[in-house]
C-alpha positions as CSV (number, residue, x, y, z in Angstrom):
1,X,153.2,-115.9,-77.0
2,X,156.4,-118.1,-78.1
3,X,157.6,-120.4,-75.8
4,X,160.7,-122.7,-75.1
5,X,160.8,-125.5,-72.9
6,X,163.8,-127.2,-73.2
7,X,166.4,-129.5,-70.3
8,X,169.9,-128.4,-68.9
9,X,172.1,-131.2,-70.1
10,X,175.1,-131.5,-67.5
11,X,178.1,-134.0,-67.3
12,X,178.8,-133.1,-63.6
13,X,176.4,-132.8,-60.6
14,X,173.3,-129.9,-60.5
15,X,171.8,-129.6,-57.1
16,X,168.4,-129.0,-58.9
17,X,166.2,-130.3,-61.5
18,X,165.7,-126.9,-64.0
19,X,162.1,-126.6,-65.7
20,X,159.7,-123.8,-66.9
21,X,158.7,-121.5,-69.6
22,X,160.5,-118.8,-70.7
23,X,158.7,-116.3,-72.6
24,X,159.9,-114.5,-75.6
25,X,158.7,-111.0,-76.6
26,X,155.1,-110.5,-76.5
27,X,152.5,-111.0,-79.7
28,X,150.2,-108.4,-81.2
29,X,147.1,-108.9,-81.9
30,X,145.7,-108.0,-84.8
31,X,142.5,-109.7,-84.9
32,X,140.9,-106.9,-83.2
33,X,138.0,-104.6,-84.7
34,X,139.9,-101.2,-85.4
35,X,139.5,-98.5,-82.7
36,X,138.2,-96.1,-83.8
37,X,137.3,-92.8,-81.0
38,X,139.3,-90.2,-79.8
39,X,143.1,-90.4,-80.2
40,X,144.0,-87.3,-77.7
41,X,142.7,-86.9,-74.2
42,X,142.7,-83.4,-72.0
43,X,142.3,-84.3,-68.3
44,X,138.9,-83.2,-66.9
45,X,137.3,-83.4,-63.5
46,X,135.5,-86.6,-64.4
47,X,136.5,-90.4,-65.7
48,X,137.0,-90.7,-69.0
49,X,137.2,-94.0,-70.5
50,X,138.5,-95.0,-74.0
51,X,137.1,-97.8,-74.9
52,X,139.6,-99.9,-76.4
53,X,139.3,-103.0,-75.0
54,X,139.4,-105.6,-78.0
55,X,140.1,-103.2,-80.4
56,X,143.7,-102.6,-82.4
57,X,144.5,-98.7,-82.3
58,X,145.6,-97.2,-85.3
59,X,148.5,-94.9,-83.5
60,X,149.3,-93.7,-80.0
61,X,146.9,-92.3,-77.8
62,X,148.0,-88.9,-76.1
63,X,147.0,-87.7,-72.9
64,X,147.2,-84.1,-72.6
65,X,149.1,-82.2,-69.9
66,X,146.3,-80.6,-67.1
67,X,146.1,-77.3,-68.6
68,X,147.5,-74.2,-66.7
69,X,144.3,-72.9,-65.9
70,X,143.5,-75.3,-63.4
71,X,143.2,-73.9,-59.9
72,X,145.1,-76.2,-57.6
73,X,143.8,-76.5,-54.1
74,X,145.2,-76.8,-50.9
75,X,143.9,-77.6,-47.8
76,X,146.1,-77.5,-44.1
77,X,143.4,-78.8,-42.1
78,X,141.6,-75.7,-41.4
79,X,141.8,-73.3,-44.9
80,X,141.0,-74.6,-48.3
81,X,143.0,-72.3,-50.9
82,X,142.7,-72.3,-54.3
83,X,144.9,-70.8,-56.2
């Protein structure tokens, strides 16, 4: 991460001392052993984990839409419905 640190100079009066970092854009790093599992993910009933900590990916991982034939389930307190 860049930083500047730097002082407000003023020829009147501030009410306040100015200090801090500002940061500027954020660094990739690179130094990371390539990724290299599944790129594309379909929702399922259990976790799924990528495991990309650490590791630079190649392109974008894509998580699928939950396909259509999914039931979805309802319950009103009493009736559980799946349709």
């Amino acid at each position: 991460m860049e930083r500047i640190i730097g002082r407000v100079a003023s020829t009147g009066t501030i009410g306040a001392s100015l200090s801090g970092v500002q940061s500027i854009g954020a660094s990739l790093d690179t130094s990371g052993a390539p990724y290299r599992g599944a790129y594309e993910v379909t929702p399922t009933e259990y976790a799924q984990v990528l495991p990309t900590a650490g590791k630079t990916p190649s392109s974008d991982i894509v998580v699928q839409p939950i396909p259509s034939n999914y039931g979805l389930i309802t319950y009103n307190g009493s009736v559980i419905t799946v349709s």
